[in-house]
N, CA, C and O atoms as CSV, one atom per row, in Angstrom:
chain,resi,resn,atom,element,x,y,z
A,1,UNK,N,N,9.300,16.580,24.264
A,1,UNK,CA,C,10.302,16.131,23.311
A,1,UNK,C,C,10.410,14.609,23.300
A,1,UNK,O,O,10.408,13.969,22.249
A,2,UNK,N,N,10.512,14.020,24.582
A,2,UNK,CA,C,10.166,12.479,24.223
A,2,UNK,C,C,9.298,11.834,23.708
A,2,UNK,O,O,9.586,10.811,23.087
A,3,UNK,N,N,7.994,12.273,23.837
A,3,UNK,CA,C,7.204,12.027,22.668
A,3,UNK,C,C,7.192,11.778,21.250
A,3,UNK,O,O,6.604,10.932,20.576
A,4,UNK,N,N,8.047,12.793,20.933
A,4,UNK,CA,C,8.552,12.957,19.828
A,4,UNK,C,C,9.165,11.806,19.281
A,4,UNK,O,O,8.515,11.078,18.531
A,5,UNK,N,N,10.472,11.528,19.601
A,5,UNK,CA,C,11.160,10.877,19.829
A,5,UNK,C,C,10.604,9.435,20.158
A,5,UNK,O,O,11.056,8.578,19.399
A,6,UNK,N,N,9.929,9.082,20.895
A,6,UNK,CA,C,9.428,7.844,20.959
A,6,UNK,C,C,8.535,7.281,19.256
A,6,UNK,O,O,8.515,6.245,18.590
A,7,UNK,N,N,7.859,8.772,19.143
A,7,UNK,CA,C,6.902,8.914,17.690
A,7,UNK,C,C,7.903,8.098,16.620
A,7,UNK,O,O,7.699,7.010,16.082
A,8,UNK,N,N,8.970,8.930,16.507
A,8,UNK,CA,C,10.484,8.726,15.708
A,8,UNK,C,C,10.518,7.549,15.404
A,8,UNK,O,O,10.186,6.958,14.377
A,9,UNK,N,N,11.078,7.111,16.658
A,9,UNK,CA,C,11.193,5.355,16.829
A,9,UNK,C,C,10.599,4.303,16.112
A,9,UNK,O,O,11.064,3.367,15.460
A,10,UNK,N,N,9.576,4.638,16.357
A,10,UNK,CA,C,8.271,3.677,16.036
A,10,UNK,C,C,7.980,3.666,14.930
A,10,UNK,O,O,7.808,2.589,14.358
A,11,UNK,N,N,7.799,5.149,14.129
A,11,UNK,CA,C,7.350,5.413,12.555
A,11,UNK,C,C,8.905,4.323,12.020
A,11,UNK,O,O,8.678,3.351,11.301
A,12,UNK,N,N,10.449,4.643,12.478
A,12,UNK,CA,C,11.064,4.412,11.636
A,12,UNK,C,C,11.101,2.775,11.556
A,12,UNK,O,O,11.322,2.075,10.567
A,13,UNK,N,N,10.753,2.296,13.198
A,13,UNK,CA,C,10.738,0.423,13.027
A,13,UNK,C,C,9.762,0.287,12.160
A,13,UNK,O,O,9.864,-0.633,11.349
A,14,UNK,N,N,8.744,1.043,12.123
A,14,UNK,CA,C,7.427,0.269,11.245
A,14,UNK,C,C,7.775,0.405,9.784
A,14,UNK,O,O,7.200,-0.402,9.053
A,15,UNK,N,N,8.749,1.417,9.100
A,15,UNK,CA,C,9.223,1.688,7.682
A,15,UNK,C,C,9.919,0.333,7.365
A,15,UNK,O,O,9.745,-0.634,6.624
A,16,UNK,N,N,10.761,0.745,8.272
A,16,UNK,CA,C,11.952,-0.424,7.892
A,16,UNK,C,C,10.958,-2.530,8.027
A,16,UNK,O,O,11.104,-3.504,7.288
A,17,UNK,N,N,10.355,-2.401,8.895
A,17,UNK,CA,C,9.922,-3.711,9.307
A,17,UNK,C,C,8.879,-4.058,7.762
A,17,UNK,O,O,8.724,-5.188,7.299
A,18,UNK,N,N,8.174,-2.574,7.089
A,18,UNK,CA,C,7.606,-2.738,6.110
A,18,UNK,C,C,8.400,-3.262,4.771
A,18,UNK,O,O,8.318,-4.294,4.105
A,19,UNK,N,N,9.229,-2.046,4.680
A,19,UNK,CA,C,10.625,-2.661,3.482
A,19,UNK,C,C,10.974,-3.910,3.271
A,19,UNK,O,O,11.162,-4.545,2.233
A,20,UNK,N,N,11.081,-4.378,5.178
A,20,UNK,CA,C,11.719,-5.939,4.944
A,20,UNK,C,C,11.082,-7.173,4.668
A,20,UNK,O,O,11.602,-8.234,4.322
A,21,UNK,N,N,9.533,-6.820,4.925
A,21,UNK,CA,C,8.829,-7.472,4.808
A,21,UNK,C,C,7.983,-7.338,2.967
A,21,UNK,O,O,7.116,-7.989,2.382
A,22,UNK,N,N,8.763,-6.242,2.649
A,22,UNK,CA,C,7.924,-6.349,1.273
A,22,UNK,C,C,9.113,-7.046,0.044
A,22,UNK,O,O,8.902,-6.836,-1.150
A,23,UNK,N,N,10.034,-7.665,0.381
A,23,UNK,CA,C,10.745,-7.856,-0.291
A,23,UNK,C,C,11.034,-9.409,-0.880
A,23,UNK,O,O,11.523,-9.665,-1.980
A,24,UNK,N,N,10.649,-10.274,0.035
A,24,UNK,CA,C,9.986,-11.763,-0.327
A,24,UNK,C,C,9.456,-11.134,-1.562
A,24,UNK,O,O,9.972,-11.105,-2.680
A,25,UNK,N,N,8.254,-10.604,-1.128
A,25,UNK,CA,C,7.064,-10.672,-2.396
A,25,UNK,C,C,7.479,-10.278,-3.401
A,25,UNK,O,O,7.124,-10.713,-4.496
A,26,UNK,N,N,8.395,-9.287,-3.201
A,26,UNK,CA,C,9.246,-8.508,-4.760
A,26,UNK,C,C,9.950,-9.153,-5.349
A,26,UNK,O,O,10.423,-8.822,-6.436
A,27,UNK,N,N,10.240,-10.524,-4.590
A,27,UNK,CA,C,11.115,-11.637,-5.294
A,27,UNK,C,C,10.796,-12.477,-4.935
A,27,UNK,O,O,11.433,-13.263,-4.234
A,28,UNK,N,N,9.080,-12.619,-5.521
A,28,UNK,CA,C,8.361,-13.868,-5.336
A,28,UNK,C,C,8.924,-15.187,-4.796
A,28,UNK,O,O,8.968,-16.317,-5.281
A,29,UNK,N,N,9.298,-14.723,-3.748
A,29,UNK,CA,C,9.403,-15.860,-2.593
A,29,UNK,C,C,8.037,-16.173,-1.604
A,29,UNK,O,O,8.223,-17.017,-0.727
A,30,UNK,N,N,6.692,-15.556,-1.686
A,30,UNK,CA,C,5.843,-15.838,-0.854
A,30,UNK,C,C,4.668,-16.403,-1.595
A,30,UNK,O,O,3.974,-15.658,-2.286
A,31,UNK,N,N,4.350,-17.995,-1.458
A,31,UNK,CA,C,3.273,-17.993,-1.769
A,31,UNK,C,C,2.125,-17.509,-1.639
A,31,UNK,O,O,2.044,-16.605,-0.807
A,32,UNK,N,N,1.025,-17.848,-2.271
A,32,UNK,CA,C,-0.622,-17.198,-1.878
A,32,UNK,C,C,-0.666,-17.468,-0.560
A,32,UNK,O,O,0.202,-18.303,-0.305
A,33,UNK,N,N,-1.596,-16.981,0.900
A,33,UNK,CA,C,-1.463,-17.596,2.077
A,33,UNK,C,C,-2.402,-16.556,2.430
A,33,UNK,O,O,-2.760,-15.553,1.813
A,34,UNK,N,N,-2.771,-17.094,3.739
A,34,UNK,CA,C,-3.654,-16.229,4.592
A,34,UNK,C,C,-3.482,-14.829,5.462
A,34,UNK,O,O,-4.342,-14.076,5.918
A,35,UNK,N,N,-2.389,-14.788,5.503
A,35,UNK,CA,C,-1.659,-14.146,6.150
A,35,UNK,C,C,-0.951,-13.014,5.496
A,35,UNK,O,O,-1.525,-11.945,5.701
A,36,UNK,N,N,0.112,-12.929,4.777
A,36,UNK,CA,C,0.808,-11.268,3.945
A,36,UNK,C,C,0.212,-11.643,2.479
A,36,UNK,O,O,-0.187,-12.703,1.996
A,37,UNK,N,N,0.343,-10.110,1.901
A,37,UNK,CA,C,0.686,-10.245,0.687
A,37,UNK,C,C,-0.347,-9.551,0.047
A,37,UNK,O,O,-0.888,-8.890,0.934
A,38,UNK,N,N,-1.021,-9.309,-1.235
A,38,UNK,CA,C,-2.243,-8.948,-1.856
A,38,UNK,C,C,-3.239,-9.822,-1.988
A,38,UNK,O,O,-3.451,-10.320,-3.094
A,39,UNK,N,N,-4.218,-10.241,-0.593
A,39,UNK,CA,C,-5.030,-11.213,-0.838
A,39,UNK,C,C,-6.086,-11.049,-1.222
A,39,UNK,O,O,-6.954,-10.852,-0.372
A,40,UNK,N,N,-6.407,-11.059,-2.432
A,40,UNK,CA,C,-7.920,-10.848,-2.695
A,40,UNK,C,C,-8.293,-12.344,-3.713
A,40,UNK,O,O,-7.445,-13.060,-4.246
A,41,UNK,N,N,-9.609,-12.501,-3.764
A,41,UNK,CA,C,-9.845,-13.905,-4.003
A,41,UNK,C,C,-9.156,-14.211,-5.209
A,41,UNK,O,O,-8.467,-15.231,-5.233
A,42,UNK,N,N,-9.277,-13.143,-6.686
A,42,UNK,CA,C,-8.427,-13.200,-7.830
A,42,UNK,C,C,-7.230,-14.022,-7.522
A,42,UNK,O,O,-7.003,-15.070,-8.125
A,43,UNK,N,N,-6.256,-13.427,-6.334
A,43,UNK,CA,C,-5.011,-13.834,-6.659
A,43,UNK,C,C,-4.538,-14.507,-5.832
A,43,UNK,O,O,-3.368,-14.888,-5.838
A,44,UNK,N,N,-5.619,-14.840,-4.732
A,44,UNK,CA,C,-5.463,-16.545,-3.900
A,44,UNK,C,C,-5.640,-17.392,-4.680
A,44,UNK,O,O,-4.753,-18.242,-4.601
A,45,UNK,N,N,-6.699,-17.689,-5.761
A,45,UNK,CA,C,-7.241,-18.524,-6.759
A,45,UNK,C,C,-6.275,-18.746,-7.891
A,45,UNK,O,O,-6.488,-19.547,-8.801
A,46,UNK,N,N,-5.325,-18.081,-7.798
A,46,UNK,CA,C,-4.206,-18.027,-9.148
A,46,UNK,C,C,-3.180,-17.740,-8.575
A,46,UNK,O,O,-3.248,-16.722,-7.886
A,47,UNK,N,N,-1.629,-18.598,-8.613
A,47,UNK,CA,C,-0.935,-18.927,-8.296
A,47,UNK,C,C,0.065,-17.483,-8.899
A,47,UNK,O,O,0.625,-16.658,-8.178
A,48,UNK,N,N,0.056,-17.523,-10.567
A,48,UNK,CA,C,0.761,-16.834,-11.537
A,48,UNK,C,C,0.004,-15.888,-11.028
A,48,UNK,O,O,0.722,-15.631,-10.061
A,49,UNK,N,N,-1.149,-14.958,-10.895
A,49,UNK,CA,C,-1.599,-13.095,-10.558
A,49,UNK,C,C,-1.061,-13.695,-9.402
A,49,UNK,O,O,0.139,-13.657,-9.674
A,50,UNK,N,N,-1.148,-14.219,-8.299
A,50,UNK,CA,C,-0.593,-13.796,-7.114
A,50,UNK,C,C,1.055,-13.028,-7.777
A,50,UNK,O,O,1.521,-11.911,-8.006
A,51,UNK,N,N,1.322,-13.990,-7.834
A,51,UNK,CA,C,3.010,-13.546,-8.156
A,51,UNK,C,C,3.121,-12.309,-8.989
A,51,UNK,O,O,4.095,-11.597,-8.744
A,52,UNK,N,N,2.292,-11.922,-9.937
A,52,UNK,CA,C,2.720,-11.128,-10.281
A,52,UNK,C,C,2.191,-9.510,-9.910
A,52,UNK,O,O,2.820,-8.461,-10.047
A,53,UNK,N,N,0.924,-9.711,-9.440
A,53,UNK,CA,C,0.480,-8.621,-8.496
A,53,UNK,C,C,1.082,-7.830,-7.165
A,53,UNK,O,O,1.233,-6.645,-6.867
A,54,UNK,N,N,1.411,-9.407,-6.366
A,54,UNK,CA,C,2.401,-9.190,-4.797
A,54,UNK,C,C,3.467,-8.568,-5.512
A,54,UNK,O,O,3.813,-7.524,-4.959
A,55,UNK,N,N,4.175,-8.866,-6.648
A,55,UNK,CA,C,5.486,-8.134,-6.646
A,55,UNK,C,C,5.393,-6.465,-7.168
A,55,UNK,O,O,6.123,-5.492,-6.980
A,56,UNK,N,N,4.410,-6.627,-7.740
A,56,UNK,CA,C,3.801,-5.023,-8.514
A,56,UNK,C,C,3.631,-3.948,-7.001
A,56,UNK,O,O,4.255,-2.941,-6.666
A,57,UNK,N,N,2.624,-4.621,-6.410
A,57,UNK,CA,C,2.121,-4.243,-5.155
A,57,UNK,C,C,3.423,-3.920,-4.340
A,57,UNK,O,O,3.536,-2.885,-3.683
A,58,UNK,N,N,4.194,-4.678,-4.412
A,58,UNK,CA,C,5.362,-4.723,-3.239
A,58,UNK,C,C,6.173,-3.656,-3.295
A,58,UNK,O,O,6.519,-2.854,-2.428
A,59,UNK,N,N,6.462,-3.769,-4.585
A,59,UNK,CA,C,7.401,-2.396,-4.992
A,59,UNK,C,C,6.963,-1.069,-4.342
A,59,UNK,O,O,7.518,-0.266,-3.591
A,60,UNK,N,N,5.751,-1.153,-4.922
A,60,UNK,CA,C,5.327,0.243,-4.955
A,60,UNK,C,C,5.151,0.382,-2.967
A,60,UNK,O,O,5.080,1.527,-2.522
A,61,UNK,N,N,5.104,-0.695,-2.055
A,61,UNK,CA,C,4.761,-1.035,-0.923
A,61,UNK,C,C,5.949,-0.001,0.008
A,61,UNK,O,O,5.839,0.941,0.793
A,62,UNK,N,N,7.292,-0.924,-0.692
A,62,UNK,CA,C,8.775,-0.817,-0.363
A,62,UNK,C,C,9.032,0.780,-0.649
A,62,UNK,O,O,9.848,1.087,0.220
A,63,UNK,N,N,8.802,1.728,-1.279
A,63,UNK,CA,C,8.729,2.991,-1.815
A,63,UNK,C,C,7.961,3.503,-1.116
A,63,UNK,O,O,8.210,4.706,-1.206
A,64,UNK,N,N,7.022,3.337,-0.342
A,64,UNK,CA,C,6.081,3.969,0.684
A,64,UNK,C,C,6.763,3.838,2.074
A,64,UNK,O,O,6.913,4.842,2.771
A,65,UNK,N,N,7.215,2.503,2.522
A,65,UNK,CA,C,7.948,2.896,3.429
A,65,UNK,C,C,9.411,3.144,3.180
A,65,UNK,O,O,10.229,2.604,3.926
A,66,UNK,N,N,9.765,3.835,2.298
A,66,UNK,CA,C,11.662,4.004,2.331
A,66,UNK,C,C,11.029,5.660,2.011
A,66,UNK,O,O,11.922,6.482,1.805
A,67,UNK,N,N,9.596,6.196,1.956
A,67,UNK,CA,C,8.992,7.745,2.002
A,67,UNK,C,C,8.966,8.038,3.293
A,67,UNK,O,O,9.555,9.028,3.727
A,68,UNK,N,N,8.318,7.259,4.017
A,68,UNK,CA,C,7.838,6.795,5.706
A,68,UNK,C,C,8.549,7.495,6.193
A,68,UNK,O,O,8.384,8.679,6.489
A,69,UNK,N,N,10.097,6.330,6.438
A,69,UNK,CA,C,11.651,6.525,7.171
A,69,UNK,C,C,11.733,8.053,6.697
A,69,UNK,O,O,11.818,8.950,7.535
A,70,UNK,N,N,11.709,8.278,5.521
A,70,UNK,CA,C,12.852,9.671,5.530
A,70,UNK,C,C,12.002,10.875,6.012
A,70,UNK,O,O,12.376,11.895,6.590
A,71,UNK,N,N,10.802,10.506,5.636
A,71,UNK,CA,C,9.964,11.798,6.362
A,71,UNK,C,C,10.035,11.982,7.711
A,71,UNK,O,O,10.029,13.067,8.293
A,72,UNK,N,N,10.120,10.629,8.313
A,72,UNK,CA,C,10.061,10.462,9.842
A,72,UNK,C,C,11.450,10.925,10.342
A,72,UNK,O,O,11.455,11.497,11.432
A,73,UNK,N,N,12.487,10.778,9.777
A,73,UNK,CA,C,14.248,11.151,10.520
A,73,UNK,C,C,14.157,13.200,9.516
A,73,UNK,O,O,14.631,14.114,10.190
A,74,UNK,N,N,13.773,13.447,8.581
A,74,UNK,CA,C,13.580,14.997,8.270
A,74,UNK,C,C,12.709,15.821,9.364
A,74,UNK,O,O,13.059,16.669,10.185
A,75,UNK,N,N,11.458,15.262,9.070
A,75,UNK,CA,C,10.515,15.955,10.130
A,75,UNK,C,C,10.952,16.183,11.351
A,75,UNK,O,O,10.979,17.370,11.678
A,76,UNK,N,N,11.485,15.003,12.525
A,76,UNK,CA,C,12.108,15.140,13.536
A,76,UNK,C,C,13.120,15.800,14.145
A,76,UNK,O,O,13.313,16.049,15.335
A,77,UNK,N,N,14.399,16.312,12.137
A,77,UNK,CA,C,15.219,16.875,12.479
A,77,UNK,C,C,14.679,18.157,12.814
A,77,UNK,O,O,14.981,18.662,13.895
A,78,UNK,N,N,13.939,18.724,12.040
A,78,UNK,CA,C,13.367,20.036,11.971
A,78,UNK,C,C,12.747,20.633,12.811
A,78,UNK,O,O,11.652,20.199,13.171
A,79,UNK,N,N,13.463,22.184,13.529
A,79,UNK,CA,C,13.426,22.552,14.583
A,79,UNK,C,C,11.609,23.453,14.308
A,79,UNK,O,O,11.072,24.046,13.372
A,80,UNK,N,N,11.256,23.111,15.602
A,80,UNK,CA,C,9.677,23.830,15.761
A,80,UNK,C,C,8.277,22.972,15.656
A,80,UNK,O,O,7.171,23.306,16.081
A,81,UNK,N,N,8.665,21.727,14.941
A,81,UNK,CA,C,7.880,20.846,14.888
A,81,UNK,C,C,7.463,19.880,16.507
A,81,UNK,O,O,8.162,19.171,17.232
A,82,UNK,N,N,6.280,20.216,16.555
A,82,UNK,CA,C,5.851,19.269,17.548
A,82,UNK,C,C,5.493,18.581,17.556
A,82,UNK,O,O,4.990,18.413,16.445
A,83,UNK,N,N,5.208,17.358,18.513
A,83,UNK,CA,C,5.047,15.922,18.230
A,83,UNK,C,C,3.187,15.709,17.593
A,83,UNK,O,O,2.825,14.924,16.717
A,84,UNK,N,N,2.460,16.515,18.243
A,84,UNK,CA,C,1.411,16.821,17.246
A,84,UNK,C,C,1.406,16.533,15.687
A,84,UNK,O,O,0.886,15.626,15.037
A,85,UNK,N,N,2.231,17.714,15.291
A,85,UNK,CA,C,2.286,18.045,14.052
A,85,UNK,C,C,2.732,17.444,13.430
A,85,UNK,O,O,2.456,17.371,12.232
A,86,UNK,N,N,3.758,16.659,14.123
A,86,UNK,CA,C,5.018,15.586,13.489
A,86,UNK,C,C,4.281,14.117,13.153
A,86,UNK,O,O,4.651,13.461,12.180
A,87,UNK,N,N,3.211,13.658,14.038
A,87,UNK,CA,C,2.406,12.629,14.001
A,87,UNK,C,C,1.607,12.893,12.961
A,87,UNK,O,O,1.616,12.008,12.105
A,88,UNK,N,N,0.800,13.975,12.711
A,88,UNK,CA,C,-0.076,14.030,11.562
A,88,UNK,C,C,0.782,13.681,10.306
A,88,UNK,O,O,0.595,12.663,9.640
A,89,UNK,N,N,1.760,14.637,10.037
A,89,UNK,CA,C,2.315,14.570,8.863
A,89,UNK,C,C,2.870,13.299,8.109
A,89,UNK,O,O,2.721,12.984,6.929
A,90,UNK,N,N,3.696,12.521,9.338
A,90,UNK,CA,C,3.949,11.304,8.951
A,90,UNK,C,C,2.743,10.081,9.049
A,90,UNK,O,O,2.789,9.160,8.233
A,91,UNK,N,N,1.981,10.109,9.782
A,91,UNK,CA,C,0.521,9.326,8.877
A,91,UNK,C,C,0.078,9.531,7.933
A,91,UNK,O,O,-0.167,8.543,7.241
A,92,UNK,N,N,-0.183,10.563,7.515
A,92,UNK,CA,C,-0.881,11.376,6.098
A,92,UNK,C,C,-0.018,10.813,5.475
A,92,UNK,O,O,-0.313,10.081,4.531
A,93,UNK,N,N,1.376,11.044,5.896
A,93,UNK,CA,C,2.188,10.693,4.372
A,93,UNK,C,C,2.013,9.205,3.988
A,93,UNK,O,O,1.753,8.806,2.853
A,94,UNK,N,N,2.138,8.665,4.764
A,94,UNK,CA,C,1.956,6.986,5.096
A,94,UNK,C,C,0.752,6.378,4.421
A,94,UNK,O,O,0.710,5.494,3.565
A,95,UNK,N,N,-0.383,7.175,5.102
A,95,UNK,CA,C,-1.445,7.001,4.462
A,95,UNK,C,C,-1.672,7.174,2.826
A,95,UNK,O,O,-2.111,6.347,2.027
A,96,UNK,N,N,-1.326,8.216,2.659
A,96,UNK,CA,C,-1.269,8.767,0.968
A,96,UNK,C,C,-0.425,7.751,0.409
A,96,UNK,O,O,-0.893,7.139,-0.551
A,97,UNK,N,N,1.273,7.297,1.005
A,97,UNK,CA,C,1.733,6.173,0.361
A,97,UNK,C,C,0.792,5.113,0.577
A,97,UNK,O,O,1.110,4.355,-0.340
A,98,UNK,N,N,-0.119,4.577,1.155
A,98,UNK,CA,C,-0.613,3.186,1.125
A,98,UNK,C,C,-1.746,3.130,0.304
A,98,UNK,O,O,-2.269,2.234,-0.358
A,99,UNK,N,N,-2.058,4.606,0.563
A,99,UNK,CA,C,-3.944,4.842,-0.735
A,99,UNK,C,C,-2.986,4.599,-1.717
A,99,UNK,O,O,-3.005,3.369,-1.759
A,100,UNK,N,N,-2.160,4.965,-2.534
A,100,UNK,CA,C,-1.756,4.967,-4.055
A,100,UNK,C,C,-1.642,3.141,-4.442
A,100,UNK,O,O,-2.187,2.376,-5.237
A,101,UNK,N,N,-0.793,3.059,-3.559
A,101,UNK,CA,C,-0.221,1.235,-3.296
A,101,UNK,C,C,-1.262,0.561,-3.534
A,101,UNK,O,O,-1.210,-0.288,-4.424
A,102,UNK,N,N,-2.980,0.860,-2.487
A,102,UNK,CA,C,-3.758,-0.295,-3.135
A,102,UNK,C,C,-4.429,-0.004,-4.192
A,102,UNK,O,O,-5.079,-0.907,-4.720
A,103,UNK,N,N,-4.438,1.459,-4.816
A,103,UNK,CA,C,-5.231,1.888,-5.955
A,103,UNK,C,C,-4.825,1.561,-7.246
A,103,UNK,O,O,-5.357,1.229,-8.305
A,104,UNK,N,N,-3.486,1.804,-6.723
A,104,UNK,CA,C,-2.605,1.085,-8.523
A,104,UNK,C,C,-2.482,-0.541,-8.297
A,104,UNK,O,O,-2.212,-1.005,-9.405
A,105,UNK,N,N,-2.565,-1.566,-7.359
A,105,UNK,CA,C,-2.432,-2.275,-7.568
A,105,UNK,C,C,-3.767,-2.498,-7.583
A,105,UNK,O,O,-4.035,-1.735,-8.512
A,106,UNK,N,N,-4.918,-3.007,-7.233
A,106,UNK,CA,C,-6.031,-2.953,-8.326
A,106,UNK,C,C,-6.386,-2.570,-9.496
A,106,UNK,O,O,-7.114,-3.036,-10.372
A,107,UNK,N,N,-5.768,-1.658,-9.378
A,107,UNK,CA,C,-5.880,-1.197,-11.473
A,107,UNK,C,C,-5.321,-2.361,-12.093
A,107,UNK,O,O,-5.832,-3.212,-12.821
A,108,UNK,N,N,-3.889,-2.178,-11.543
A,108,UNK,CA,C,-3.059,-3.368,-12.185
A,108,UNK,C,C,-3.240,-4.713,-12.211
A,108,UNK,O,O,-2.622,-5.438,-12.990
A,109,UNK,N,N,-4.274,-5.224,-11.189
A,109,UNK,CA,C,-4.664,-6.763,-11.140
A,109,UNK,C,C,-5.648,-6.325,-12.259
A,109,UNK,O,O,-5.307,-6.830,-13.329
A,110,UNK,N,N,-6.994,-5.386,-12.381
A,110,UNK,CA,C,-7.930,-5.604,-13.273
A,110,UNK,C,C,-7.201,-5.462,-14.887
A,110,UNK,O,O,-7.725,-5.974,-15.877
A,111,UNK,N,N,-6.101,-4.790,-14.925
A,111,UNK,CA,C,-5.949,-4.624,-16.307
A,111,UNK,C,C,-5.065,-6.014,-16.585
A,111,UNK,O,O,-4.828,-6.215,-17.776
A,112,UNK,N,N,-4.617,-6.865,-15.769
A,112,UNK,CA,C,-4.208,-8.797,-15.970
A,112,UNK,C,C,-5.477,-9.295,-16.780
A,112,UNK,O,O,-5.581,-10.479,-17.099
């Protein structure tokens, strides 16, 4: 059960630490940089797609982890689930939120 529970922990700091961190970009407060954001050469090279990609991107970022958190505090509530099972589910989900995140935001930079 501590396992579990430790699992808990961690999925929910990493939701929340994601949220907080995607929210500059959603209100283009972060310039282009080496470091966060949607860096691909397009929108290091352009000031305006940065901005308007990071915030496209972000959204949809912020919605993956506010999926994260709630899967992670449901799953945990739910009696029978083991920390196994509980780990897969909330990566997959995570994962599936982050495949969509960079798939639509490439669409969305190519259709700029």
């Amino acid at each position: 059960m501590a396992d579990k529970q430790l699992l808990m922990l961690l999925y929910v700091a990493a939701g929340v630490l994601l949220a907080i961190l995607s929210i500059p970009l959603i209100r283009r407060k972060i310039p282009p940089n080496g470091l966060y954001g949607f860096r691909v050469p397009k929108t290091m090279d352009n000031p305006e797609l940065w901005y308007l990609v990071n915030q496209y991107s972000a959204k949809r970022m912020f919605w993956t982890a506010i999926a994260f958190v709630c899967v992670a505090v449901v799953l945990y509530l739910l009696p029978g689930v083991g920390a196994e099972l509980y780990a897969m589910v909330c990566l997959g989900v995570f994962m599936l939120g982050l495949t969509i995140t960079v798939v639509q935001s490439v669409n969305y930079l190519r259709s700029l």
